[in-house]
C-alpha positions, 0 to 999 in steps of 0.5 A: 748609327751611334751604337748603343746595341740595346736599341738595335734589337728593338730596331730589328725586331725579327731577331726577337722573333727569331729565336729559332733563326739559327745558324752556324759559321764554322770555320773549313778543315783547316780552321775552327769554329768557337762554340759558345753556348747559352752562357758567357764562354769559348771553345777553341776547335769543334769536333772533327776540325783541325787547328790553325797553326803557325805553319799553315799556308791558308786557312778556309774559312767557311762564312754565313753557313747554315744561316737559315736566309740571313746570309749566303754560305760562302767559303773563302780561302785567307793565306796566311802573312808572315809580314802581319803576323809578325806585327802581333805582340809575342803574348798573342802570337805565341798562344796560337790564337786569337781571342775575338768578343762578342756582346752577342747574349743573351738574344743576339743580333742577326744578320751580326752576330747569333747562335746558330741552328746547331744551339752553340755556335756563334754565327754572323759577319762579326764572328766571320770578321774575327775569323779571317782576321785570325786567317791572317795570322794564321791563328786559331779564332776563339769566340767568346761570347757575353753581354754587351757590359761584359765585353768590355769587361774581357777587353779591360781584363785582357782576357779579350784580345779584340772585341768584333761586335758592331762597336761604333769607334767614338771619341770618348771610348777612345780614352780606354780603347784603340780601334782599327775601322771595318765597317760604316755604321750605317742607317738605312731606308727601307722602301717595298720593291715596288716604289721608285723611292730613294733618299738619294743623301738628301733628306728633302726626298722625305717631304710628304712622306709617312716614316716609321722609326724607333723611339728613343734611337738615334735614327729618331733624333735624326728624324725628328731634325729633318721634320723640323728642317721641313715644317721650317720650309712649309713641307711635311713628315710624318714620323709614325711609331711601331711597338714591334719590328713586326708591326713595322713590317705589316706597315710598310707592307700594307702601305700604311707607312712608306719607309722604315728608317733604322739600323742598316743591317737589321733592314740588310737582314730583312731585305734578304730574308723576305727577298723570296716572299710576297712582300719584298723590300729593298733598300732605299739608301743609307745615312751615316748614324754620326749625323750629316758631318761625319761618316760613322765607323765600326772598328776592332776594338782592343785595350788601349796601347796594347799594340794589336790595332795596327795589326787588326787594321793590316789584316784588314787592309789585307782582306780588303785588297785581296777581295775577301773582305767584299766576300764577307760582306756581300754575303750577309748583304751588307756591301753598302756598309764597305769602308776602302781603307782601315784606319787605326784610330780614325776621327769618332762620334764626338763626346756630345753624340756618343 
């Protein structure tokens, strides 16, 4: 998806309808958990919760707790590594922690990023992402949540030292940002249970089918290329639109429409959801949200040149060859979304996509 964050809540929907899907990822004894509350802010410790140090060995870090169903609650043990650790620039270090943004107000965005069932903590992959990634350094996370604009305001500000957020890397963010990859962006097809259905990356297993998308998304840009290609060949697609991710579900359900076509995580999170109920779905393949010719990436995202990427990327690189990365995601259901490696900087959306 190229991200534009306001058009993934339209695409997810059940987030608005979720107001009361509310959880909390805290971190285990030996980490925190941030608090945010209802308006831009952090909170270092939460009470009864020791404080990462410097001389800690590990930290437990405690994923997806009290998610209420948008992800599998987990605990997952990062030592912490000296080597890494000691990349960080020596303002970071020394402040004993890490300060991870989040765009997350005033709504957020399950199964990424939202307040949870306590009404302060912030709770999703992203958040969890910042955590290990602090595990690493042996650092305390401090989640700071704001508005989408005002993310980029705390990372230009240096008040931020790393926006974890669900930022698509792009070349022209590129000319403010440096970015450390963790995740495909993905779009994904969402199919019931019971069809045998699948994209298969190939976008002529569409030819008679009914779709729903978002309009004015990227994911309709992409659509409406594919309906073209197909008219072109004498086949059909019909593209049909919804006014609420509600409204796409009973669809889908109901067997008015065959597939949804949007953000990847938003279907992760409605699969996981509705696994248990009457109507279960599941995911019928993904596309890159860059198009057909560039596999799109969500990175760390940190002022440009102030020498945290390479760090962020290690880190990550650590959680991936040690298994706690493929713990992270696999708890909110997003394992399709596993990058191999994180690059620093890799190739982004191009100035004319993004």
């Amino acid at each position: 998806m190229s991200f534009t964050r306001s058009r993934l809540l339209p695409s997810l929907g059940v987030g608005a309808v979720l107001a009361s899907l509310l959880a909390a990822a805290a971190c285990g004894s030996s980490s925190s958990s941030a608090a945010p509350g209802a308006s831009s802010g952090s909170v270092s410790a939460a009470a009864g919760q020791s404080v990462v140090t410097a001389a800690s060995e590990s930290t437990d870090v405690a994923i997806a707790q009290h998610t209420n169903g948008a992800g599998t609650a987990t605990t997952i043990t990062v030592p912490t590594v000296a080597s890494i650790r000691a990349e960080l620039p020596a303002s970071i270090r020394e402040s004993g922690k890490l300060v991870i943004g989040q765009g997350a107000l005033p709504a957020g965005f399950p199964p990424l990023s939202f307040i949870g069932d306590d009404q302060k903590t912030l709770t999703g992959s992203e958040p969890d992402l910042g955590r290990l990634i602090a595990a690493v350094y042996g650092l305390q996370p401090e989640i700071v949540n704001a508005t989408w604009d005002n993310l980029f305001v705390g990372i230009d500000s240096g008040k931020t030292d790393v926006g974890i957020s669900n930022i698509t890397d792009t070349e022209t963010r590129k000319q403010k940002y440096d970015f450390a990859s963790y995740r495909q962006d993905n779009l994904g097809f969402e199919v019931n249970k019971s069809s045998t259905w699948n994209f298969n990356g190939n976008y002529q297993n569409l030819a008679g089918k009914t779709v729903a998308v978002a309009s004015g998304t990227n994911q309709e840009k992409i659509l409406l290329e594919w309906q073209a290609e197909l008219k072109a060949e004498g086949k059909s697609l019909d593209v049909k639109y919804y006014p609420t991710q509600a409204a796409v579900n009973l669809a889908l359900s109901s067997g008015k429409i065959d597939i949804y076509f949007g953000p990847n995580p938003g279907i992760a999170y409605h699969v996981k959801g509705d696994a248990s109920g009457p109507n279960p779905t599941r995911n019928a393949g993904t596309h890159s949200g860059a198009g057909a010719t560039l596999q799109g990436l969500i990175a760390a995202t940190t002022k440009k040149g102030n020498g945290l990427a390479r760090p962020l990327a290690d880190a990550i690189n650590y959680l991936i060859k040690n298994g706690q990365y493929a713990k992270w995601l696999a708890a909110y259901n997003l394992s399709n979304e596993a990058v191999p490696t994180s690059l620093v900087n890799p190739p982004g959306l191009p100035k004319t996509n993004s």
